[in-house]
C-alpha positions in Angstrom: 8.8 -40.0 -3.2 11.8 -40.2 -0.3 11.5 -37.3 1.3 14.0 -36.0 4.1 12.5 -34.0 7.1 13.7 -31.1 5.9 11.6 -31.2 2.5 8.6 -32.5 4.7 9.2 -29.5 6.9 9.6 -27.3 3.9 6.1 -28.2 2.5 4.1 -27.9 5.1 5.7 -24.3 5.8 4.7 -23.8 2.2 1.4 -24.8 2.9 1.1 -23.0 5.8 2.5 -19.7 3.8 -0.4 -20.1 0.8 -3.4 -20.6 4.1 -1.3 -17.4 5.2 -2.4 -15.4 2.2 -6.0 -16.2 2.8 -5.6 -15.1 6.4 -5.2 -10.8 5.3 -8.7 -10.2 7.2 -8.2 -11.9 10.3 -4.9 -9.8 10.8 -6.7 -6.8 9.7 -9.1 -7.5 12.9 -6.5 -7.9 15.4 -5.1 -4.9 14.3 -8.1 -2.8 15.5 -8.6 -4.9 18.8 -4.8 -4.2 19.3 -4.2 -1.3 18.5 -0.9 -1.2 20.6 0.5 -3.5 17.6 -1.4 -2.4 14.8 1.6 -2.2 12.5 3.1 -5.9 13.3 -0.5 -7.2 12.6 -0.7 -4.9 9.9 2.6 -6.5 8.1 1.3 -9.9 8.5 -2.0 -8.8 6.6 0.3 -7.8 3.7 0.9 -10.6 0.9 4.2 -9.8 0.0 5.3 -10.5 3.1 3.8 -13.8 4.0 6.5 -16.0 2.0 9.3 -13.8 3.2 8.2 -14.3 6.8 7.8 -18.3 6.3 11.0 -18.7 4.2 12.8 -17.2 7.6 10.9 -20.2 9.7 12.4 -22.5 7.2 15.7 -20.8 7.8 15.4 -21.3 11.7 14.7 -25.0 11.0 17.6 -25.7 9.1 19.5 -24.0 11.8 18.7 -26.0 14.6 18.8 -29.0 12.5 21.9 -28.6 11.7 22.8 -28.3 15.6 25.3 -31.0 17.4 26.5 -32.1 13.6 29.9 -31.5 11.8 28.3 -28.4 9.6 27.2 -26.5 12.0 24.5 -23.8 12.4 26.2 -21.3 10.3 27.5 -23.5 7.5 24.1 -24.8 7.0 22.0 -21.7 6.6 25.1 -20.1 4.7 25.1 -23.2 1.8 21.5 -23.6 1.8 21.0 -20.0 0.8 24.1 -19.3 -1.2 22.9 -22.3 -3.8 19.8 -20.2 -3.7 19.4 -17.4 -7.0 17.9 -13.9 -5.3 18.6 -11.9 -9.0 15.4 -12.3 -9.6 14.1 -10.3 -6.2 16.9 -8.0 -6.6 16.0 -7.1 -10.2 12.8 -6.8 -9.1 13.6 -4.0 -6.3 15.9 -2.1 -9.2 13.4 -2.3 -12.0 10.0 -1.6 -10.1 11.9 1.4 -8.2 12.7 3.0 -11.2 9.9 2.6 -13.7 7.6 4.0 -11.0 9.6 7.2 -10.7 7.8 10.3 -11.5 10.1 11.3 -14.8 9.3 7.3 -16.1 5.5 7.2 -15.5 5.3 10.9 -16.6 6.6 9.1 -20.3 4.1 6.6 -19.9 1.1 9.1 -19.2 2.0 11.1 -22.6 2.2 8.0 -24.9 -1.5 7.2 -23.1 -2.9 10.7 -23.8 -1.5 10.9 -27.6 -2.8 7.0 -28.3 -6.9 8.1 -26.7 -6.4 11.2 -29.1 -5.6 8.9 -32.2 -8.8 6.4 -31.3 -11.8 6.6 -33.8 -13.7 6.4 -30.8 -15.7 9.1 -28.7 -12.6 10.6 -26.4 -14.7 9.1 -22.9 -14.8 5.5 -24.8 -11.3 6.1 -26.4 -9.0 7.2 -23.2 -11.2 4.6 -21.3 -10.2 2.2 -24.1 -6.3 3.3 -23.5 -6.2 3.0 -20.0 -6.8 -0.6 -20.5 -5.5 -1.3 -23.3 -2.0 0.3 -23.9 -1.4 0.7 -20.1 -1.2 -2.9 -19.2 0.9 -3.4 -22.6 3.2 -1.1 -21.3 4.1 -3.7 -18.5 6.2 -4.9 -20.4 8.5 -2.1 -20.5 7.8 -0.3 -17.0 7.1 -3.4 -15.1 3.5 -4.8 -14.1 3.5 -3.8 -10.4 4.5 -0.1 -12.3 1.8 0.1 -14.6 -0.9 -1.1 -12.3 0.5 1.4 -10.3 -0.2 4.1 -13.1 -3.7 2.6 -14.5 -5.4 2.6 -11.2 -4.7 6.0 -10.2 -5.9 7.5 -13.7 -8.9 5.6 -13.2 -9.2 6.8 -9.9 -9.2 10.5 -10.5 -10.8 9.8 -14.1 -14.1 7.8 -13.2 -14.3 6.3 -10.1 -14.6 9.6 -8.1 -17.2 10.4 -10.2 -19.6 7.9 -8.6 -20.0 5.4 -11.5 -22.3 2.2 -10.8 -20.9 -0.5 -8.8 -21.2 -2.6 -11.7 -18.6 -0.4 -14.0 -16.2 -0.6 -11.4 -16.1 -4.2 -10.7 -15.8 -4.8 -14.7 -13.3 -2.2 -15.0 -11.1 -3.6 -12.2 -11.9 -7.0 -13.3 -10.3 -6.3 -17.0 -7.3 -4.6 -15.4 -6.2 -7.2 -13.4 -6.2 -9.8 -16.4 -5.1 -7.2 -18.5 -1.8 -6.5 -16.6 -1.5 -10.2 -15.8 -0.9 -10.9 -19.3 0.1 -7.8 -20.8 3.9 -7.8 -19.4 4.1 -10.9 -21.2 5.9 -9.1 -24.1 9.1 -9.3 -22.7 11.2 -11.7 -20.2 11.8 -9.2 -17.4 8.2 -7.5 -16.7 5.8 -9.9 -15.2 7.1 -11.6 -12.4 5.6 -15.3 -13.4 7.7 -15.2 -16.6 11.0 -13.3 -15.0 10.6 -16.8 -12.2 11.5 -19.1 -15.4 13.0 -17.1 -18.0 16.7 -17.4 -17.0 16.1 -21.2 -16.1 14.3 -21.9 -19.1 16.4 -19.6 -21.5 13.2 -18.0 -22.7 14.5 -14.1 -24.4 12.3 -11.4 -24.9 12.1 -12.3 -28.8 10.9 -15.5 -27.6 8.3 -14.2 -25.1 6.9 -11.8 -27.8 6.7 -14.3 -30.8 5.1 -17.4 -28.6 3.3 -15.7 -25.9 3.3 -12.3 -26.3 1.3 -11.1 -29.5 -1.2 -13.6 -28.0 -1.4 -11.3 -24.8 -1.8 -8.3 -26.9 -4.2 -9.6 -28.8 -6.2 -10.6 -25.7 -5.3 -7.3 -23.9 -7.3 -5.1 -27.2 -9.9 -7.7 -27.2 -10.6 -7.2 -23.1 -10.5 -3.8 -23.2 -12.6 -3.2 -26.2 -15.8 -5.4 -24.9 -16.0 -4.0 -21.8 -15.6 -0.4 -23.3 -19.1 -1.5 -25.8 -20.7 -3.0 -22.7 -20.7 0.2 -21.0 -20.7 2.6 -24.1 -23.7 4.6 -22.6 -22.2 4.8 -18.8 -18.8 5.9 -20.2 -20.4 8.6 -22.7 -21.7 10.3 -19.9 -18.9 10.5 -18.0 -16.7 14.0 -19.2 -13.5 12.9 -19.1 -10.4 15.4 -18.4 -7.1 14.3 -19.0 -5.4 13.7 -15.1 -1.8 15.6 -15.6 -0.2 13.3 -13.1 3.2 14.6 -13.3 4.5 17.8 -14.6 8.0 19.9 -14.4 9.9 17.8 -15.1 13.1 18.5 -18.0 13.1 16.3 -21.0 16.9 15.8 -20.0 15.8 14.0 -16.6 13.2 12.0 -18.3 15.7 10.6 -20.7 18.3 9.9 -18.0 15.5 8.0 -16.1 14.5 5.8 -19.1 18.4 5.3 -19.5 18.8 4.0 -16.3 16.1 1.8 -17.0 17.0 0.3 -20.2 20.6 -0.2 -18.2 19.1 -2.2 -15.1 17.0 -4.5 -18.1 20.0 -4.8 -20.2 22.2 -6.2 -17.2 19.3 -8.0 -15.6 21.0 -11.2 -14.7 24.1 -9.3 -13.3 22.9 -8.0 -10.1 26.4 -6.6 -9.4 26.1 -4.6 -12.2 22.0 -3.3 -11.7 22.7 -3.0 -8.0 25.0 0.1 -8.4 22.3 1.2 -11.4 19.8 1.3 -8.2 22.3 3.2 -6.0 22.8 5.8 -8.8 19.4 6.5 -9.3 18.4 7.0 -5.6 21.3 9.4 -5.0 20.1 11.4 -8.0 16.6 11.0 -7.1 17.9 12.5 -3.4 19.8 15.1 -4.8 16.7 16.6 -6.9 13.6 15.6 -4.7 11.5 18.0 -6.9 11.8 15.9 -9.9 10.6 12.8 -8.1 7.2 11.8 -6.3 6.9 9.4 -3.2 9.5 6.7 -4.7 7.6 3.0 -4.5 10.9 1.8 -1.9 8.1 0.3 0.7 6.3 -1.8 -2.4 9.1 -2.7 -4.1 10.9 -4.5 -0.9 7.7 -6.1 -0.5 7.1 -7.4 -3.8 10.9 -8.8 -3.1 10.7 -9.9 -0.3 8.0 -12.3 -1.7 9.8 -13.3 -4.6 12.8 -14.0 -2.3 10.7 -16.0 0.0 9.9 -18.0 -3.0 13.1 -19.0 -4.0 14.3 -19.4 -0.2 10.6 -22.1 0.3 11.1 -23.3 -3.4 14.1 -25.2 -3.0 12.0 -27.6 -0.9 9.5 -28.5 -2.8 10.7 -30.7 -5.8 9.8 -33.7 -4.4 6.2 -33.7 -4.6 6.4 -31.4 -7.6 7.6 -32.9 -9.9 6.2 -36.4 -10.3 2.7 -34.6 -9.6 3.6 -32.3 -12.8 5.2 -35.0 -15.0 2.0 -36.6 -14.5 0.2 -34.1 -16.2 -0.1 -33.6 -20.1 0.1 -29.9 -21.6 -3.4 -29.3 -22.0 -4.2 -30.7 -18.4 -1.6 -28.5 -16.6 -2.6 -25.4 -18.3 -6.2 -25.6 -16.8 -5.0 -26.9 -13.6 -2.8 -24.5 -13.6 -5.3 -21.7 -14.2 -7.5 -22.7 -11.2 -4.5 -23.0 -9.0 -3.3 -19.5 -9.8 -6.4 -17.7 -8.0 -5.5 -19.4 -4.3 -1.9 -18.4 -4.6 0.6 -15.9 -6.8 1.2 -17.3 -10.2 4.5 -16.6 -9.7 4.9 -19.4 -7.2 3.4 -21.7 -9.6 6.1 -20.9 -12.2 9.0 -20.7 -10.1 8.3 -24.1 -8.6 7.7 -25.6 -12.2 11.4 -23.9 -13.0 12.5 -26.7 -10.7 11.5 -29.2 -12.3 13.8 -31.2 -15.2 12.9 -32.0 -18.1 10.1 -30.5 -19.6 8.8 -30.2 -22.8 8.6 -26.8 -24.2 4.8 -27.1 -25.2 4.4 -28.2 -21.4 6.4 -25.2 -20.4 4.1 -22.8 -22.6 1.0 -24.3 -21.3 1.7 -23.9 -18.0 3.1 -20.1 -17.9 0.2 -18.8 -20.2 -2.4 -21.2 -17.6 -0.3 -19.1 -14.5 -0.7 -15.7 -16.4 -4.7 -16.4 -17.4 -5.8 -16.5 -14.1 -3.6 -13.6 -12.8 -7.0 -11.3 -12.6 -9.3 -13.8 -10.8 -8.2 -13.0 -6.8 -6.1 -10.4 -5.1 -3.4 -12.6 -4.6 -3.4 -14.5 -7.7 -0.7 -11.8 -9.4 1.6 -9.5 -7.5 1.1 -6.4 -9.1 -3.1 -6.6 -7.9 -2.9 -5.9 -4.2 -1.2 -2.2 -5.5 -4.5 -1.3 -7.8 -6.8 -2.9 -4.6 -5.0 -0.5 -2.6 -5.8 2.5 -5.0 -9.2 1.6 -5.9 -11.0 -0.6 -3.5 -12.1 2.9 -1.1 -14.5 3.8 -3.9 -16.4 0.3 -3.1 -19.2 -0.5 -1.0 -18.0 -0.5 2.4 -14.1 0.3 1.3 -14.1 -3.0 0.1 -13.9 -5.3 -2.6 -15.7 -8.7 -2.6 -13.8 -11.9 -3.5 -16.8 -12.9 -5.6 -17.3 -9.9 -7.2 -14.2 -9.5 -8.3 -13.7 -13.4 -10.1 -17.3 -12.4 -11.7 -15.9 -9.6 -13.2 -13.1 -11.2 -14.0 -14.6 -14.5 -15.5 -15.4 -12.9 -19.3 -12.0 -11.6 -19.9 -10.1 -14.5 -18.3 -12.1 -16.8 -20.7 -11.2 -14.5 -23.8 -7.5 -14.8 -22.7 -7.9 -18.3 -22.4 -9.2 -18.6 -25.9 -6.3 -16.6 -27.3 -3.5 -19.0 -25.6 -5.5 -22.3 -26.6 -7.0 -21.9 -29.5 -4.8 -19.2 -31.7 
């Protein structure tokens, strides 16, 4: 390894940017001490951000680096971030905008309420069951960050206002957080890990669902379904009415809203063609505010904004990347992989792998499922988790969610995904 200052530079700011992401609390302090500037501390408490706010450090370095030479300032940042891909943040804004419209996660509340009916199962353990099962499954059409989105806040209104045991809870959000960490593995465009590679690596959504995805699924039911018998007696007495989340809304603007959708996946590498999809849907979405809820604008920047910052910090860190992956064999990497995912998104991990030449594809499978696995174990381990924290964690102790508590719940489930990717 030959570094330049600029990679050296690069890494530490990456560095600096995971130790960031530990930091949420201490921000979260100085926003109550300071109340004057509550909302700046406030935005560096926010994970999303973090990455996008160090990316723009690295930004300013290159600038005055670049200072006094033939290039120039401008020239510099210019090249460095034009030979940087941003379709994936982009894509990310259009897709996770729309799928958590009203009209598209009305869609996704039916097919949940018809599946609980059809379950052989009591209907508190069966629409439990679903909420688990087929809503994190659903990722993979609506987004992750979208059906986290929808799961937490039918679980909310369903059973966590109704004072169960701390110890349901914890399980339950424990099992979600795998749950949609794998379960948008079905296609290439759903769970952010996977979109960070999938163009790179040339992996389709046929691919996703015959290598990795029927694994997730299978993982996803078996989740679901052991945490619904652990707590069979809990759940049974718990009378469960169906949450109408959304309703008057025409058929005619739920199908326009789910072609809009199937538009911004089916152009999802051309952003100057899903950009203008995005623009059409927020002037409709303005021009009939009744069919629409508060649209998910703030958390969808964010969740780009990270991804951006990724790509921006990313291109600095093939140096010490990839001789420390080559190093590694498949089965290694995986594991490694896995433990690394719960102090920092698994969609860093992935993206910095995409980097990397040369890889074998059973290296490339093992790390992606090993990234995915642990996607339930912390807050920031998967991006779509801070969003069901935010719904849920009020109904806690204290308004809060322990780090332990939450990778002991998450420990059986991670194992039984882990058993599904290495074993099956």
């Amino acid at each position: 390894m030959d570094p330049t200052p600029l990679q050296i530079i690069g890494a530490l700011l990456f560095a600096i940017a995971i130790l960031h992401t530990f930091s949420a609390s201490l921000f979260m302090r100085l926003a109550k001490q300071y109340p004057a500037h509550a909302g700046l501390w406030k935005l560096f408490a926010e994970v999303e951000f973090v990455f996008g706010f160090w990316a723009c450090i690295l930004i300013v370095f290159i600038a005055l680096a670049a200072i006094g030479t033939e290039q120039g300032p401008y020239l510099a940042v210019t090249q460095y971030l034009e030979h940087c891909s941003f379709t994936e943040p982009l894509f990310v804004l259009a897709i996770m905008t729309v799928a958590a419209s009203k009209p598209v996660l009305l869609f996704a509340s039916a097919i949940v309420q018809i599946v609980s009916r059809l379950l052989p199962l009591p209907r508190a353990m069966s629409f439990y069951f679903t909420l688990l099962a087929v809503v994190p499954l659903l990722s993979s059409f609506i987004t992750e960050p979208a059906a986290m989105a929808l799961a937490a806040m039918i679980l909310k209104e369903a059973y966590y206002r109704k004072g169960i045991s701390a110890r349901l809870m914890y399980a339950t959000l424990g099992v979600l957080f795998v749950n949609v960490s794998i379960g948008g593995t079905l296609t290439s465009f759903a769970a952010p890990p996977v979109l960070m590679v999938a163009q790179t690596w040339q992996w389709n959504s046929w691919f996703m669902f015959t290598n990795i995805g029927w694994r997730s699924a299978l993982a996803v039911f078996v989740n679901a379904l052991v945490v619904s018998l652990i707590f069979r007696k809990a759940l049974l007495k718990i009378e469960v009415q169906e949450h109408n989340l959304h309703n008057g809304v025409p058929t005619l603007v739920i199908g326009l809203h789910l072609a809009l959708l199937f538009l911004i996946v089916y152009f999802g590498h051309h952003p100057q063609v899903f950009i203008p999809i995005l623009l059409l849907f927020l002037a409709f979405a303005r021009a009939y505010p009744r069919f629409q809820d508060r649209l998910l604008l703030r958390e969808s920047l964010m969740v780009s904004c990270f991804l951006a910052g990724l790509v921006a910090l990313g291109g600095q860190q093939a140096w010490w990347l990839q001789p420390l992956l080559t190093s590694m064999d498949a089965t290694s990497v995986y594991y490694g992989t896995l433990i690394l995912t719960a102090f920092t998104d698994n969609a860093a991990i992935t993206y910095l792998a995409s980097l990397v030449p040369g890889l074998s594809d059973e290296f490339k499978y093992s790390l992606v499922t090993g990234a995915i696995t642990g996607g339930g174990l912390t807050v920031i381990a998967n991006a779509p988790n801070p969003a069901g924290m935010a719904i849920l964690q009020k109904h806690f102790k204290d308004g809060k969610v322990t780090p332990l508590g939450l990778l002991a719940a998450a420990a059986l489930p991670t194992l039984m995904t882990a058993v599904a990717f290495r074993f099956l």
